[in-house]
OpenMM code with the backbone's topology and positions (N, CA, C; nanometers):
from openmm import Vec3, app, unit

residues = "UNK UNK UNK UNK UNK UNK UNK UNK UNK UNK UNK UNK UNK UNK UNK UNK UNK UNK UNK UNK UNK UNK UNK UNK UNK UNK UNK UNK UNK UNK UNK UNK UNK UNK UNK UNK UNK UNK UNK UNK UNK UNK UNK UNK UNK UNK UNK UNK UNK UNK UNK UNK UNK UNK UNK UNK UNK UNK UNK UNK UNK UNK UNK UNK UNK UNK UNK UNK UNK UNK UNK UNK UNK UNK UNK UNK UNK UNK UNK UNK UNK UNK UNK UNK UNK UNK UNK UNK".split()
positions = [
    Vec3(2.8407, 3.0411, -0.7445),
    Vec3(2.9288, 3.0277, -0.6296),
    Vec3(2.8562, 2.9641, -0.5112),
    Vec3(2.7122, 3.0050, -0.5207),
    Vec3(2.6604, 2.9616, -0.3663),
    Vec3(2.5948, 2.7858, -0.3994),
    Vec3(2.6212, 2.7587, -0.4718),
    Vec3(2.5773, 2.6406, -0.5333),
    Vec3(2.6678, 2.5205, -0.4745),
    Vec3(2.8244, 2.5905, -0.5050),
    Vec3(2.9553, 2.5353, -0.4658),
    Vec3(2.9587, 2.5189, -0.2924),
    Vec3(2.9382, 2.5755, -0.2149),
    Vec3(2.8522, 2.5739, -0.1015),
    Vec3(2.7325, 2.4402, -0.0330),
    Vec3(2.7009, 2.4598, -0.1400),
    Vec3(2.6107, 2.3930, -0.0910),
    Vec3(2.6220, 2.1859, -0.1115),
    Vec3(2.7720, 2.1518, -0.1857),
    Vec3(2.8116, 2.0510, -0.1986),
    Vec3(2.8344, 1.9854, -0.0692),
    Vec3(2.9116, 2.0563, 0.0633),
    Vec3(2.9890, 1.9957, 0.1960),
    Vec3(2.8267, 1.9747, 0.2974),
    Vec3(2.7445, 2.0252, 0.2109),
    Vec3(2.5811, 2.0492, 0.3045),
    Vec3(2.5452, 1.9871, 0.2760),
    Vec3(2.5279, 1.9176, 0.1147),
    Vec3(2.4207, 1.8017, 0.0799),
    Vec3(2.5150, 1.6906, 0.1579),
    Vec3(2.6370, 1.6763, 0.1303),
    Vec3(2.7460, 1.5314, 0.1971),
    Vec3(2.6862, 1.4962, 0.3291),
    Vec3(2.7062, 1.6068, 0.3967),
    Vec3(2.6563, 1.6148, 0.5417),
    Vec3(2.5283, 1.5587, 0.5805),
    Vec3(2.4605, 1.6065, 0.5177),
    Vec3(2.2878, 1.5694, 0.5159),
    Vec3(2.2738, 1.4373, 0.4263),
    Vec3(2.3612, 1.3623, 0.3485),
    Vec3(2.2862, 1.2495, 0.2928),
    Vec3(2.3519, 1.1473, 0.4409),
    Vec3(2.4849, 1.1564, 0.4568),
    Vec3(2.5314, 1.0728, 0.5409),
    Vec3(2.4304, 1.0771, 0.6958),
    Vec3(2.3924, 1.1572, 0.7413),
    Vec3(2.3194, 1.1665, 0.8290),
    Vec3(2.1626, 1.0515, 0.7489),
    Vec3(2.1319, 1.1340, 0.6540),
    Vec3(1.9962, 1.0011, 0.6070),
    Vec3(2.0457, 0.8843, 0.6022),
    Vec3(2.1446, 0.8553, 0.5722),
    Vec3(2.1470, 0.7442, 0.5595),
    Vec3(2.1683, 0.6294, 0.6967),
    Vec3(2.2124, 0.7052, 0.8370),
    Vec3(2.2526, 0.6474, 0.9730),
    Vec3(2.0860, 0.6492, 0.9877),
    Vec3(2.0096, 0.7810, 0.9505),
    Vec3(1.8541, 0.7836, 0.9925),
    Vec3(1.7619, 0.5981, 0.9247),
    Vec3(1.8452, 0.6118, 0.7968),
    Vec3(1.7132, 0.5321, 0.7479),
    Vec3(1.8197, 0.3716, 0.7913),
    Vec3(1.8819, 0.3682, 0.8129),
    Vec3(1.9606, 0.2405, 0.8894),
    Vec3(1.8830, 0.2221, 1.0065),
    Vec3(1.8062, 0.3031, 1.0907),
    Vec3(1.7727, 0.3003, 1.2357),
    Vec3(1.6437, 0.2643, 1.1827),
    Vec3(1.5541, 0.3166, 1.1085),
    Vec3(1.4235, 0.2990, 1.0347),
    Vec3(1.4422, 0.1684, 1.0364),
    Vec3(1.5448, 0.1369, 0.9011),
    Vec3(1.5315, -0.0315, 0.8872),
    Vec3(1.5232, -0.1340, 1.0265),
    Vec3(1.6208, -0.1342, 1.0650),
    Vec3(1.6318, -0.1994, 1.2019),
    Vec3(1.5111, -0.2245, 1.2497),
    Vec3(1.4694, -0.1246, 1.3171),
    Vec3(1.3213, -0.0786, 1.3524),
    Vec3(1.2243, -0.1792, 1.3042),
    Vec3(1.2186, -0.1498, 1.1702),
    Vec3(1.0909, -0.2175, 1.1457),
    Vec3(1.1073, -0.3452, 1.0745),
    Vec3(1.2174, -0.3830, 1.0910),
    Vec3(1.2803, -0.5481, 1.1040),
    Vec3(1.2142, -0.6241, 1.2286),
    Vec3(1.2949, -0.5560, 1.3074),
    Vec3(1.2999, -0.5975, 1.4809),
    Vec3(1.1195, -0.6336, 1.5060),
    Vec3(1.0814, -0.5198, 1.4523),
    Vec3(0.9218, -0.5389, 1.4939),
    Vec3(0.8383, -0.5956, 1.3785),
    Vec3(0.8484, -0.7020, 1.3045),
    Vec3(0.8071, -0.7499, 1.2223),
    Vec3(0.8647, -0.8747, 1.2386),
    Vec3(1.0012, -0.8963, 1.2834),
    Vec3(1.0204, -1.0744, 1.2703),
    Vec3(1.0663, -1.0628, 1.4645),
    Vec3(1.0734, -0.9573, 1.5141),
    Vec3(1.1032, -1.0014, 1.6552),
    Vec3(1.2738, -1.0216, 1.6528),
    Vec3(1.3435, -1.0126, 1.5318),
    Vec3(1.5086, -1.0480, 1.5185),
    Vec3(1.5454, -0.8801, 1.5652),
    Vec3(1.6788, -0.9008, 1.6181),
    Vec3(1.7957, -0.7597, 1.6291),
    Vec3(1.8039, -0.7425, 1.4620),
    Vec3(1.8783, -0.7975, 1.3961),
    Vec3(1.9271, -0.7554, 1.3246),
    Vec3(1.8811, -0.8274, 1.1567),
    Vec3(1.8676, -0.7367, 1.0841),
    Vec3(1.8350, -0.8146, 0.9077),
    Vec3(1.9282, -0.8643, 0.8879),
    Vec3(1.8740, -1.0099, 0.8417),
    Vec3(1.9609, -1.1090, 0.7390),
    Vec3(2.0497, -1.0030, 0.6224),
    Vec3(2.1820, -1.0763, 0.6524),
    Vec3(2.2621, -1.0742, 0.4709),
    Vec3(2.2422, -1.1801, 0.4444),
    Vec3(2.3237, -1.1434, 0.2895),
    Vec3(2.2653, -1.2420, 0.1677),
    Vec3(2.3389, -1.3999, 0.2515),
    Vec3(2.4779, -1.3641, 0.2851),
    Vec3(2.5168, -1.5104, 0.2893),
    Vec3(2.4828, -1.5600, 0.4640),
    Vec3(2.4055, -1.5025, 0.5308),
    Vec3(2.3593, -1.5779, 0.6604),
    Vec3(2.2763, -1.7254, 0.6368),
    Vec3(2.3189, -1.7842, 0.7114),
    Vec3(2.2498, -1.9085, 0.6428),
    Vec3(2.1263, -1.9745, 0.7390),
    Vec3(2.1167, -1.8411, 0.8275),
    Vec3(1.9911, -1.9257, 0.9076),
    Vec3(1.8539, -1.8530, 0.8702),
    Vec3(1.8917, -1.7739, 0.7428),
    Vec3(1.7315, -1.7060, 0.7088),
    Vec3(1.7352, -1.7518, 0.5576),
    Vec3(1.6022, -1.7836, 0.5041),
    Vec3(1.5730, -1.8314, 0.3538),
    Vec3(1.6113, -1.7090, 0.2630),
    Vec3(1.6073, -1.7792, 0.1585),
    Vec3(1.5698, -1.6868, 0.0497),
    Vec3(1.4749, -1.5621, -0.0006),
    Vec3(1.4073, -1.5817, 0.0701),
    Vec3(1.2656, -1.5271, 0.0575),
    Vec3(1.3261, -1.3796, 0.1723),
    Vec3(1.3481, -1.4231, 0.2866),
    Vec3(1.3507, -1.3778, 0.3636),
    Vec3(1.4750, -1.2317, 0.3393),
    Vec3(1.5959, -1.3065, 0.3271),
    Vec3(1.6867, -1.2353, 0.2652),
    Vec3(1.6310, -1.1400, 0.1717),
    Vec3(1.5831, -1.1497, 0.0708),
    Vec3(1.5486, -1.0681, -0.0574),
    Vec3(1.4776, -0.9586, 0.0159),
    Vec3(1.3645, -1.0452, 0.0809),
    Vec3(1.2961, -0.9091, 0.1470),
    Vec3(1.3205, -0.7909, 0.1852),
    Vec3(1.4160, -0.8736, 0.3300),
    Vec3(1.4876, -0.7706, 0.3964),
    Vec3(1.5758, -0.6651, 0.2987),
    Vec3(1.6323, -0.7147, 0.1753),
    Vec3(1.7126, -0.6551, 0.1329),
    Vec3(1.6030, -0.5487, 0.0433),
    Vec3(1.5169, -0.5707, 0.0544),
    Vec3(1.4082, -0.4915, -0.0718),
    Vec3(1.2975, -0.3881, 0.0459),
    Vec3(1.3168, -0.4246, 0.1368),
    Vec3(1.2926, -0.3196, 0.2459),
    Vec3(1.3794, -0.2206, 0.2685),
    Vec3(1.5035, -0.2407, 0.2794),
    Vec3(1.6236, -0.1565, 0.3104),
    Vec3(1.6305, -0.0612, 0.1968),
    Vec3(1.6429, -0.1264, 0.0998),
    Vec3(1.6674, -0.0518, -0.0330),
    Vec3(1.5112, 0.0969, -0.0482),
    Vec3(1.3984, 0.0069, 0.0050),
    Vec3(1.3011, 0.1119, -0.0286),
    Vec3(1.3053, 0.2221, 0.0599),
    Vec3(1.3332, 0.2029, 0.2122),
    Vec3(1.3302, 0.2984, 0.3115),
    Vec3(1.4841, 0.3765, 0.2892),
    Vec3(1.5922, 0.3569, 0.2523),
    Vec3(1.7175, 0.4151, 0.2226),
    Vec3(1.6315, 0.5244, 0.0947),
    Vec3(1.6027, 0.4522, -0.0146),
    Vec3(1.5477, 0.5480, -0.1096),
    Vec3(1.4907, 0.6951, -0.0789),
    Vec3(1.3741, 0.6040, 0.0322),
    Vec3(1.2701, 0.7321, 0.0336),
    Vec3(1.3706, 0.8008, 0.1716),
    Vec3(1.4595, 0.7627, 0.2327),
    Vec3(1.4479, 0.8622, 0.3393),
    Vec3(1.5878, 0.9644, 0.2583),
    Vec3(1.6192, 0.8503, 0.1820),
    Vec3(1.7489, 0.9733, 0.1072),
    Vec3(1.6974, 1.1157, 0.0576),
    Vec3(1.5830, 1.0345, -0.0678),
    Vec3(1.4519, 1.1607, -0.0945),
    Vec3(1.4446, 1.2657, -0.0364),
    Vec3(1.3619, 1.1985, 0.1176),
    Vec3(1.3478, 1.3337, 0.1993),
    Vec3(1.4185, 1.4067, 0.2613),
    Vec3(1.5086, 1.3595, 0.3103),
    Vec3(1.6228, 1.4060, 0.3227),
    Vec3(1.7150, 1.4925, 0.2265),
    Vec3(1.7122, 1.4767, 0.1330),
    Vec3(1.7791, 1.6118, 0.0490),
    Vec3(1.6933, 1.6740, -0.0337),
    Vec3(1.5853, 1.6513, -0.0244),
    Vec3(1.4723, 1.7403, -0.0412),
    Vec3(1.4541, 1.8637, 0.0383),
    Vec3(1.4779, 1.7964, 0.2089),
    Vec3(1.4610, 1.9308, 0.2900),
    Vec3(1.6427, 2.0075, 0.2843),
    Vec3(1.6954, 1.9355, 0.3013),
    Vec3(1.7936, 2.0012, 0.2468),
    Vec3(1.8485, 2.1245, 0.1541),
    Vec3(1.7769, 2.0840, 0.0541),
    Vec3(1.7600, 2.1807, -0.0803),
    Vec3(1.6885, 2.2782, -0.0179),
    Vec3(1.5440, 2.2515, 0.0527),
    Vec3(1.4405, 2.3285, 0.0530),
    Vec3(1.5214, 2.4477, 0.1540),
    Vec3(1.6144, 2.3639, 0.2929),
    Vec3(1.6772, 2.4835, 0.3767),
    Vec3(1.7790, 2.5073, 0.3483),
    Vec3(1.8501, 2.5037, 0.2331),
    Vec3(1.9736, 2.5989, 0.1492),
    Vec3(1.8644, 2.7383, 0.0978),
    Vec3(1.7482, 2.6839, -0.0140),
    Vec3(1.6838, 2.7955, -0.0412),
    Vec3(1.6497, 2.8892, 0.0600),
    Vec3(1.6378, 2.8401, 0.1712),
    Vec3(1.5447, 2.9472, 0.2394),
    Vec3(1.6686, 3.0388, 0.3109),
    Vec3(1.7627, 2.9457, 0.3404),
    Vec3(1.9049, 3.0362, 0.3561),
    Vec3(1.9797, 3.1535, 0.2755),
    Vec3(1.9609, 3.0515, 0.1823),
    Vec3(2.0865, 3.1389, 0.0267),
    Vec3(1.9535, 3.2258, -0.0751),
    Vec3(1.8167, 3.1757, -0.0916),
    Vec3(1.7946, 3.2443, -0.1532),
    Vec3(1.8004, 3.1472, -0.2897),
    Vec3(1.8920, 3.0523, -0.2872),
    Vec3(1.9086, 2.9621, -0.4824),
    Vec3(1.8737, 2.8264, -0.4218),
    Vec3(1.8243, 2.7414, -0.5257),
    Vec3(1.7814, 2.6048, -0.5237),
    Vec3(1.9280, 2.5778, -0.5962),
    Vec3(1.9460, 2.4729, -0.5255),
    Vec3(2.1045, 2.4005, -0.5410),
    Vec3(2.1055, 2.3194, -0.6744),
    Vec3(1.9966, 2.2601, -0.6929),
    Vec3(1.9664, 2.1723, -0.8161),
    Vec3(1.9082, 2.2672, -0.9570),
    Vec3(1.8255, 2.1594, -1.0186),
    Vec3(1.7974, 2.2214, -1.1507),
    Vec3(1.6924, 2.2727, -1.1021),
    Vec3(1.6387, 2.4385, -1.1371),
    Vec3(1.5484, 2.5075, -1.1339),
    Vec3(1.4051, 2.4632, -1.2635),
] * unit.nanometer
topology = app.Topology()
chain = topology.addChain("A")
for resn in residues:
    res = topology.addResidue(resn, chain)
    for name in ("N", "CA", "C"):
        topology.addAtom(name, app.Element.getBySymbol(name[0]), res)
């Protein structure tokens, strides 16, 4: 039952990582090419190279901050409820 619980908590907490690791990206866009904002694929004033990047940056910092992010998650359901939400 407390497992069922803990579904509207992980939602909550990934959507929050994910506005977190959007601000990350930005971040360390901005301060690496000096631009506001990362190239998409179809902008046509950044290369190829460039594009991919950006897109292979995003993808890695979304990953890891998703990670940590429902990592601590899990970790403060346990310390709440007492059960690890996932596989034991």
């Amino acid at each position: 039952m407390t497992k069922l619980l803990y579904k509207p908590v992980s939602l909550a907490v990934s959507a929050l990582g994910g506005v977190l690791a959007g601000l990350i990206s930005k971040q360390i866009w901005k301060r690496a090419t000096g631009r506001e904002d990362t190239p998409t694929a179809t902008d046509r004033a950044y290369s190829w190279r460039q594009v991919v990047l950006a897109a292979a940056v995003q993808g890695a910092i979304f990953g890891a901050v998703k990670a940590a992010v429902d990592r601590a998650g899990a970790s403060g359901y346990r310390k709440a409820t007492g059960d690890w939400p996932g596989e034991e």
